[in-house]
Wavefront OBJ file of the C-alpha trace (Angstrom):
o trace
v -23.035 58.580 -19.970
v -19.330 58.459 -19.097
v -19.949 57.350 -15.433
v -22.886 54.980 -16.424
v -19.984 52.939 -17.865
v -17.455 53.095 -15.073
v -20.484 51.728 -13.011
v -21.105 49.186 -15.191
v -17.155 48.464 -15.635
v -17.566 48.452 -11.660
v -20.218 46.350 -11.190
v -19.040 43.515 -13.907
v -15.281 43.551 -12.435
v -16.808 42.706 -8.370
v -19.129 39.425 -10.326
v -15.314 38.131 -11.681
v -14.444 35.572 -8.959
v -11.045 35.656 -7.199
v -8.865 32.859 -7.623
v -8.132 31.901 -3.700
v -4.374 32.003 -3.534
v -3.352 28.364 -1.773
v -0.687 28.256 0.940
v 2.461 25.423 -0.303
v 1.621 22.257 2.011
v 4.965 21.676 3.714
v 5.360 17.850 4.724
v 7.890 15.967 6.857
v 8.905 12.184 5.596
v 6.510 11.167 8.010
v 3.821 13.514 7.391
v 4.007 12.431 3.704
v 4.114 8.480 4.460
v 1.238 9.261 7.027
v -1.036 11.340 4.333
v -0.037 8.227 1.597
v -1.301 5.322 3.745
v -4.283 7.271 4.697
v -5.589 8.528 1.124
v -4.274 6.176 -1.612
v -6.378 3.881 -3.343
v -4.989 0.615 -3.051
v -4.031 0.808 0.244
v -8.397 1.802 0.861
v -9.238 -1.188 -1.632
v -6.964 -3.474 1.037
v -8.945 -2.215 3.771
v -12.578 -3.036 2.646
v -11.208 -6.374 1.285
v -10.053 -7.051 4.942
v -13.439 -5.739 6.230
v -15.309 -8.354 3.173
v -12.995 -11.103 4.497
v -14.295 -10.107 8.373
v -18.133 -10.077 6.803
v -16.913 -13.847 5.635
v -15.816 -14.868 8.792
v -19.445 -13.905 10.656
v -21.347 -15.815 7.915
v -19.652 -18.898 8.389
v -19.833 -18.447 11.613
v -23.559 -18.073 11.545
v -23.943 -21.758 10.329
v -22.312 -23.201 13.378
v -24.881 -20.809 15.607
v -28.779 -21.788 15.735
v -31.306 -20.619 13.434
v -34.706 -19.694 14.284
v -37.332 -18.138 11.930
v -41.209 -16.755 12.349
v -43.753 -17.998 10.530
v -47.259 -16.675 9.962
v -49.705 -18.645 7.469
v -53.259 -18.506 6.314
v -54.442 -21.016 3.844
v -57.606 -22.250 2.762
v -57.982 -25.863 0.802
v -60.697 -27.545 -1.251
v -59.351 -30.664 -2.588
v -60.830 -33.204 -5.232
v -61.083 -37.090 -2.626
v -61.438 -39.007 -5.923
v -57.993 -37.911 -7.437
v -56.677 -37.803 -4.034
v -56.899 -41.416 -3.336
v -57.903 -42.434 -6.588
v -61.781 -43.596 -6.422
v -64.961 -42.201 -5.011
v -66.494 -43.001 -1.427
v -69.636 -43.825 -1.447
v -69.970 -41.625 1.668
v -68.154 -38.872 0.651
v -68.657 -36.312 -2.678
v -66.028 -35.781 -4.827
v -64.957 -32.410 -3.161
v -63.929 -31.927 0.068
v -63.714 -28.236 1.932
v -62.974 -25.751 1.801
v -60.631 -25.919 5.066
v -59.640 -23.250 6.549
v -56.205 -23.071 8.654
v -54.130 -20.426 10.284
v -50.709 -20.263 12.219
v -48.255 -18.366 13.983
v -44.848 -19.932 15.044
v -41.298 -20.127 15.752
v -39.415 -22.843 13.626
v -35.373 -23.193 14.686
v -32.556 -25.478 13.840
v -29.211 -25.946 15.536
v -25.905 -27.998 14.380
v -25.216 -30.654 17.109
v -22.678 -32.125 15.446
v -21.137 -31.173 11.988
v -17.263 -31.093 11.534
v -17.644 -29.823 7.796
v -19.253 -26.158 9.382
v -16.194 -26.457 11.946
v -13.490 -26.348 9.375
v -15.196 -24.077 7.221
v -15.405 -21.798 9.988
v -11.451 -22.260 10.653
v -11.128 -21.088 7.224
v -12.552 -17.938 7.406
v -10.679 -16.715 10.272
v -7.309 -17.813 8.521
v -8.681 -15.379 5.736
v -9.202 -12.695 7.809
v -5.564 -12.997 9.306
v -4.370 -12.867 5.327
v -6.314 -10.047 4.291
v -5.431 -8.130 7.159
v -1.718 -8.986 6.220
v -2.462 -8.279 2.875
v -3.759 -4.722 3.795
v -0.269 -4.172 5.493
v 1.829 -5.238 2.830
v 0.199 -2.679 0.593
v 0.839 -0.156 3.199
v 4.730 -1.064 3.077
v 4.710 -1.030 -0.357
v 2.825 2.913 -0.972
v 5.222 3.760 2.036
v 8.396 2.458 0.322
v 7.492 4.306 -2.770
v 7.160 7.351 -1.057
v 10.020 7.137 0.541
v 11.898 6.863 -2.849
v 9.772 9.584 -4.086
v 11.012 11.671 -1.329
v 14.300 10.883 -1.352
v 14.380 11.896 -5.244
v 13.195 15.234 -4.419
v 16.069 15.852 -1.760
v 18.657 14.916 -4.481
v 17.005 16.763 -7.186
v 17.512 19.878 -4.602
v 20.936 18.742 -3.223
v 22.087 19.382 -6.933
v 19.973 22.101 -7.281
v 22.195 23.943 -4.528
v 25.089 22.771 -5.685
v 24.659 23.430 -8.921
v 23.886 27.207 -7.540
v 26.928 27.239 -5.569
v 28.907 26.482 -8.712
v 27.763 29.317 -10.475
v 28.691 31.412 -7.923
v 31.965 30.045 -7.564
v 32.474 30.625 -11.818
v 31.201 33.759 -10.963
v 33.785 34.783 -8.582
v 36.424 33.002 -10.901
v 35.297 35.047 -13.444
v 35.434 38.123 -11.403
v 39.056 36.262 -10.734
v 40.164 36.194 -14.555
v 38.665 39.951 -15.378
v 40.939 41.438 -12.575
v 43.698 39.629 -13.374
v 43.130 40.373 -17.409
v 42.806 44.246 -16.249
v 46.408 43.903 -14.448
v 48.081 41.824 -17.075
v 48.644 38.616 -15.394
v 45.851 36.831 -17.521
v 44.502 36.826 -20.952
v 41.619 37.706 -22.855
v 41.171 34.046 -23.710
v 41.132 33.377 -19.777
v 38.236 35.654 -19.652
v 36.360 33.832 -22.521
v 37.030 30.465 -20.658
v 35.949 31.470 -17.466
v 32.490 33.385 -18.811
v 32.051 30.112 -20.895
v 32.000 28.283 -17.604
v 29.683 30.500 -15.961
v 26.930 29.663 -18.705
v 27.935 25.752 -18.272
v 26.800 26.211 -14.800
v 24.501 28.287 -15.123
v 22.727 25.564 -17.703
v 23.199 22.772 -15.534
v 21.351 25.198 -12.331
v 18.311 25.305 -14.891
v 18.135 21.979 -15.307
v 18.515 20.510 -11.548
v 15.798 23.344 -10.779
v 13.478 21.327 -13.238
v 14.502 18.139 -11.836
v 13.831 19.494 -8.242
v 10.422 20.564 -9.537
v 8.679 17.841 -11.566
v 10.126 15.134 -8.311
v 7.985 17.944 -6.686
v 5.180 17.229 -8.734
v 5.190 13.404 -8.801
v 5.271 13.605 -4.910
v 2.502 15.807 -5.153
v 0.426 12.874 -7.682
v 2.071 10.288 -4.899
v -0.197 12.246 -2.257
v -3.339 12.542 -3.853
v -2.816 16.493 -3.991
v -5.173 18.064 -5.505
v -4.119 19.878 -9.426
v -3.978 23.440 -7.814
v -2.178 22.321 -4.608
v 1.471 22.806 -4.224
v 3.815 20.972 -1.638
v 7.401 21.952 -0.218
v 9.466 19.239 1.634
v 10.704 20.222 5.057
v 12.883 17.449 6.223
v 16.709 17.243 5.088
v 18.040 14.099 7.280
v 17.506 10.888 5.027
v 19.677 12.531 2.816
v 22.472 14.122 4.691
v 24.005 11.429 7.093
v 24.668 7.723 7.477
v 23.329 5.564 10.090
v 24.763 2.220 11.473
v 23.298 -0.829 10.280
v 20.621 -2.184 12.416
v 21.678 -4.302 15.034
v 18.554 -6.659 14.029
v 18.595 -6.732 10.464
v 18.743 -10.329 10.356
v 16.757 -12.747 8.604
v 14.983 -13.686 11.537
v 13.868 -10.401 11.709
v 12.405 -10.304 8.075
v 10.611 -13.805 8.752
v 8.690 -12.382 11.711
v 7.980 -8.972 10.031
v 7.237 -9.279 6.575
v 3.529 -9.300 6.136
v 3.968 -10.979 2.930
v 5.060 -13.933 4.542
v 2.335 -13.567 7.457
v -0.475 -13.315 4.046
v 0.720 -16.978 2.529
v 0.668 -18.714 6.014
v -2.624 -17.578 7.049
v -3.156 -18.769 3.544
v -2.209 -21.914 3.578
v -4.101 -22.763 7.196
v -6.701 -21.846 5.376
v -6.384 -24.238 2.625
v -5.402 -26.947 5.155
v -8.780 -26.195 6.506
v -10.453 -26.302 3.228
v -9.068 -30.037 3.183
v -10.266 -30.774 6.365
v -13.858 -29.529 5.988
v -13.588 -31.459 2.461
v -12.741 -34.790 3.786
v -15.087 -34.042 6.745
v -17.934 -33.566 4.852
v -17.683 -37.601 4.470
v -18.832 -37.705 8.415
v -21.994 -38.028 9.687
v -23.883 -34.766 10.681
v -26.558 -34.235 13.468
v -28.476 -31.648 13.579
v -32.171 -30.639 16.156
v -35.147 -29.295 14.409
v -38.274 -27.896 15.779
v -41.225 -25.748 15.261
v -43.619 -24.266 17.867
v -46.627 -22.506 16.584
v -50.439 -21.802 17.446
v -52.643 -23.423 14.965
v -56.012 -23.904 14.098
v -59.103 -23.917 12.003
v -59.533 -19.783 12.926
v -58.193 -17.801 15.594
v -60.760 -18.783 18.426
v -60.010 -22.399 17.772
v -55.955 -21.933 17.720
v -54.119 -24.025 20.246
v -49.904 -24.902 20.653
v -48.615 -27.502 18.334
v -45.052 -28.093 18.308
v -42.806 -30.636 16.614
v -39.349 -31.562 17.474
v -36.654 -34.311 15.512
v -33.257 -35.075 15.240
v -31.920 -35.314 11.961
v -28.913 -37.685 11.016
v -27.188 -37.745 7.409
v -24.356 -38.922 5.559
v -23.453 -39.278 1.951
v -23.405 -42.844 0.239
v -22.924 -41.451 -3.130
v -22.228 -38.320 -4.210
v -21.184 -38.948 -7.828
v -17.743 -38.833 -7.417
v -18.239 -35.276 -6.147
v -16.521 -35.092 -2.839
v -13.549 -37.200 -4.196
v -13.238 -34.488 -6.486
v -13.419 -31.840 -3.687
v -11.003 -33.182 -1.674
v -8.055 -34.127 -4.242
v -8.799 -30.132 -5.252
v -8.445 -29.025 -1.679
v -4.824 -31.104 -1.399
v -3.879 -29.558 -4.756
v -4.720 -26.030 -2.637
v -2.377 -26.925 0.199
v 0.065 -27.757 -1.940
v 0.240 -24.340 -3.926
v -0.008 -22.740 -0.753
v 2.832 -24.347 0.900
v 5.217 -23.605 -2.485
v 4.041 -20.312 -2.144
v 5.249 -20.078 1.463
v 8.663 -21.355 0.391
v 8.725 -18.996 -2.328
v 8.203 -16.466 0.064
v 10.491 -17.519 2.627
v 13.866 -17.552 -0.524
v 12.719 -14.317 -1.490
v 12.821 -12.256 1.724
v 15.949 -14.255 2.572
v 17.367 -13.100 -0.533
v 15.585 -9.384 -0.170
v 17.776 -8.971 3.728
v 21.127 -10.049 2.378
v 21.161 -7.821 -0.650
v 19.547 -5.281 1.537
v 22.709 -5.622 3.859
v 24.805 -5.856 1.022
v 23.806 -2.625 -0.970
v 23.802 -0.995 2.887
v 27.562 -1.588 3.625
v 28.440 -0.966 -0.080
v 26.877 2.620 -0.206
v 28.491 3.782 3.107
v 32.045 2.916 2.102
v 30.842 4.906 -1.117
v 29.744 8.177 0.985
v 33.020 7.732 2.623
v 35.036 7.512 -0.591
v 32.731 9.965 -2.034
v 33.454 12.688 1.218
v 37.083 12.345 0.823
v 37.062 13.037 -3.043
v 34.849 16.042 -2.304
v 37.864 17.440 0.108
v 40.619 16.702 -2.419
v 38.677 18.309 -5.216
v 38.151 21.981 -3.133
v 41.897 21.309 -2.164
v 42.678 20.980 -5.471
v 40.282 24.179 -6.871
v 42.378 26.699 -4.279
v 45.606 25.111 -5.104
v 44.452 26.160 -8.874
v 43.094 29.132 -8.370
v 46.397 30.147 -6.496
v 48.485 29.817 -9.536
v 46.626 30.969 -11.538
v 46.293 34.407 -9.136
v 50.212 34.289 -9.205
v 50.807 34.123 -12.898
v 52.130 30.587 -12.974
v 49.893 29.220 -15.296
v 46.436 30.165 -17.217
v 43.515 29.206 -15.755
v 42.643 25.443 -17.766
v 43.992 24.437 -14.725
v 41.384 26.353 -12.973
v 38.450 25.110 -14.811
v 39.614 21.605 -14.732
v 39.426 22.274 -11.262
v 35.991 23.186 -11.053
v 34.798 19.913 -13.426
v 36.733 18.214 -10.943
v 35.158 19.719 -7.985
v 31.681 19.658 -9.744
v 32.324 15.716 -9.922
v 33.063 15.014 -6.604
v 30.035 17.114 -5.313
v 27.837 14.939 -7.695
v 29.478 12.009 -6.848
v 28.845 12.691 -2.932
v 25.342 13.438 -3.819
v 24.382 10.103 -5.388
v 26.205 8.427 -2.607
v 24.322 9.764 -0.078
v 20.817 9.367 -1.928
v 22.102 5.310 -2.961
v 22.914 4.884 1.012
v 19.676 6.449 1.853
v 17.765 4.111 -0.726
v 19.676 1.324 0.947
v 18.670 2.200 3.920
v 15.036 2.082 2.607
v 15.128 -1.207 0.751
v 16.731 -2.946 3.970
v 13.541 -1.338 6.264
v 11.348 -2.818 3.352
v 13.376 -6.445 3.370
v 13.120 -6.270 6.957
v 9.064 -5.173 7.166
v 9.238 -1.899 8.750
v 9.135 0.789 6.127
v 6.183 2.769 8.057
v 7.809 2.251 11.322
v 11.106 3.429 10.589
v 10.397 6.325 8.079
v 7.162 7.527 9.438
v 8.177 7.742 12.937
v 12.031 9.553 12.276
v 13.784 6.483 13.075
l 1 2 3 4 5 6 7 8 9 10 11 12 13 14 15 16 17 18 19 20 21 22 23 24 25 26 27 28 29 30 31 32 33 34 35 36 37 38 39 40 41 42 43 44 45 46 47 48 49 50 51 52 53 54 55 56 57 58 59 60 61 62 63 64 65 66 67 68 69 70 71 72 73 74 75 76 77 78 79 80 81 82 83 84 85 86 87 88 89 90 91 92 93 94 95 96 97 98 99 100 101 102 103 104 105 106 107 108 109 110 111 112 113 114 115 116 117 118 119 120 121 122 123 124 125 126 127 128 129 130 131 132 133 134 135 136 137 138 139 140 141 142 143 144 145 146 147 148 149 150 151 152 153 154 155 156 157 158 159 160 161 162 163 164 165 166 167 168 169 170 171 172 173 174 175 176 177 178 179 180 181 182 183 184 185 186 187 188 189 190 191 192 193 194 195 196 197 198 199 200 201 202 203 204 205 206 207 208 209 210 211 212 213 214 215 216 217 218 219 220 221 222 223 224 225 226 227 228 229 230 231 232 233 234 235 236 237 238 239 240 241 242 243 244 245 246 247 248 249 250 251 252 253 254 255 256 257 258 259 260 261 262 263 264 265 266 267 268 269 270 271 272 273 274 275 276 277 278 279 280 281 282 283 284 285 286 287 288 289 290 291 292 293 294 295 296 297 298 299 300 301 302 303 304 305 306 307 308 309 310 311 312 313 314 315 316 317 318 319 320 321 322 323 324 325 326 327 328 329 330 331 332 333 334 335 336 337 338 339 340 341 342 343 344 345 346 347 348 349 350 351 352 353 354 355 356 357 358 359 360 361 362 363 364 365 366 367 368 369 370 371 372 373 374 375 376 377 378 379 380 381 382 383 384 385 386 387 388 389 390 391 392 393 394 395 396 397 398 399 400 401 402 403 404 405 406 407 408 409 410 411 412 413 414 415 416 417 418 419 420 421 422 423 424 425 426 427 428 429 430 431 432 433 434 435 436 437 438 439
């Protein structure tokens, strides 16, 4: 009985399924702007609008090409003479048939002359050009936001290791004060003060760890990964050096790069086509017909027929209709063009405050580096006296709060420099291309 239920224990505990243990993704800036661009939804939804506005494009282009249709047809007629030409002949009943007929042909139609298709046509393409520039904006915009997403995370662990390397420093310092309370150069309260500051630091660790871990996490939502993935960051250099300003970051630059701009001027040809197909639609239009078919009473009798014409039109009155259409069409073109102007102030305005924020946070890292070496100058200079009996050791953990500042403050330099250095690739149009390639 007893080993009846170890083989049953046995057999239940090999049916549990074993959680697959999954491997941290490790991703590079790049590798993480690449994975964004290529996976995340609105930068897909930008794409098949693109490929609608392409499907757009081939339609209206369609109208300008010629049309030609088969046509098969069997009918059979018996129709009333006397209510066909309204009275009886004396020759004829009153019904006549039934006829049969039957044909098989080609019918096809081609635009000789039609402005109005033309513009239309023009239109399309200048929506193509703005939903393709539309598709690239979005992919500057998911690439800018994972570069700040990024950039978080290497703060969040730039405190978290120097928040560790402050609690071993209060470590050793406490180490410092026991030794010294042991030989009678320091107090008990010395002691207390210096444990005390090992638990500050030892709080503030806990808490940059949780920082470092939910920027983790939102990179990780960023990414489309999965609920049960996990991802580590591998790259360290947006975060620990300054660059030199672009030689190019110039307006100019930002006018030819920004997609945003390239969207609103495709845009606005496209309304200033719209106009012109509305006030050509006023013109005369030409246009050859014809139909080619084998017809006949039944299929032994069937011989070619054919029929060819040239059709002219042009409105005389259209209700008030195309007045209408072109007045809306103007209105068009003139939202597009403030638009463009819009446009235009704000990526003028984007580049200098881009350049602005860029030269501001490198003085700061350079302010912020020199602190950091007057603080640690400062710590040994404490810790010092306080090893030679001088004084207690406030000085000591003033020291530290000092120190602790600086390294903070050198930290949110660098990160404000390196989100400088991001807005002024996004100002400029070339988020992906400077981020995803190392640059």
């Amino acid at each position: 009985m007893q080993r009846f239920r170890w083989q049953v224990a046995l057999a239940l505990l090999t049916c549990i399924p074993v959680r697959a243990q999954s491997h941290p993704i490790r991703l590079s800036l790049a590798q993480a702007i690449e994975r964004a661009v290529a996976e995340n939804p609105e930068v897909q939804i930008a794409s098949l609008e693109m490929a609608a506005s392409q499907q757009d494009r081939i339609i209206a282009r369609s109208a300008l090409l010629p049309q030609a249709s088969l046509n098969v047809d069997e009918s059979v007629r018996r129709i009333n003479v006397e209510s066909l030409i309204g009275h009886q002949l004396p020759l004829f009943g009153q019904a006549s048939g039934p006829f049969q007929a039957t044909g098989a042909g080609v019918a096809f139609s081609i635009p000789v002359f039609d402005i109005h298709l033309w513009k239309q046509y023009r239109a399309a393409k200048d929506r193509v050009a703005a939903s393709r520039a539309d598709a690239q904006t979005r992919r500057e915009e998911i690439s800018l936001l994972v570069v700040s997403q990024y950039l978080g995370v290497l703060r969040a662990m730039a405190g978290a290791d120097a928040a560790s390397s402050r609690v071993s420093l209060a470590r050793a310092l406490l180490d410092q004060a026991k030794a010294l309370h042991q030989t009678g150069v320091a107090t008990q309260v010395d002691e207390v003060r210096a444990e005390v500051k090992v638990r500050q630091e030892e709080q503030s660790l806990m808490v940059a760890q949780t920082d470092m871990q939910t920027g983790l996490f939102g990179l990780a939502r960023l990414l489309n990964v999965p609920p049960e993935g996990e991802i580590q960051v591998s790259d360290r250099w947006p975060f620990s050096e300054t660059a030199e300003l672009p030689t190019d970051a110039s307006i100019e630059t930002a006018m030819r790069n920004r997609p945003e701009l390239a969207a609103v001027e495709s845009r606005k040809r496209a309304a200033e086509s719209d106009r012109s197909a509305a006030a050509a639609e006023s013109l005369p239009s030409l246009r050859f017909r014809g139909l080619w078919s084998q017809a006949g009473r039944n299929l032994p009798a069937m011989i070619p027929a054919y029929a060819y014409e040239f059709q002219l039109s042009a409105p005389l009155f259209t209700g008030g209709r195309l007045a209408a259409e072109r007045r809306r069409a103007e209105l068009r073109v003139e939202q597009a063009a403030q638009r463009v102007s819009d446009t235009r102030g704000r990526i003028s305005q984007e580049v200098k405050s881009g350049i602005a924020e860029w030269m501001a946070a490198k003085n700061e890292v350079d302010v912020a580096n020199q602190a950091l070496r007057l603080a640690q100058g400062e710590l040994d200079l404490a810790r010092g006296r306080f090893a030679a009996g001088v004084t207690d050791n406030i000085e000591v953990i003033a020291a530290q709060d000092s120190l602790a500042r600086a390294n903070d403050n050198q930290i949110d330099a660098l990160y404000r420099f390196s989100a400088a250095r991001a807005c002024l690739a996004r100002a400029l149009g070339r988020v992906e291309r400077t981020f995803a390639r190392g640059k």
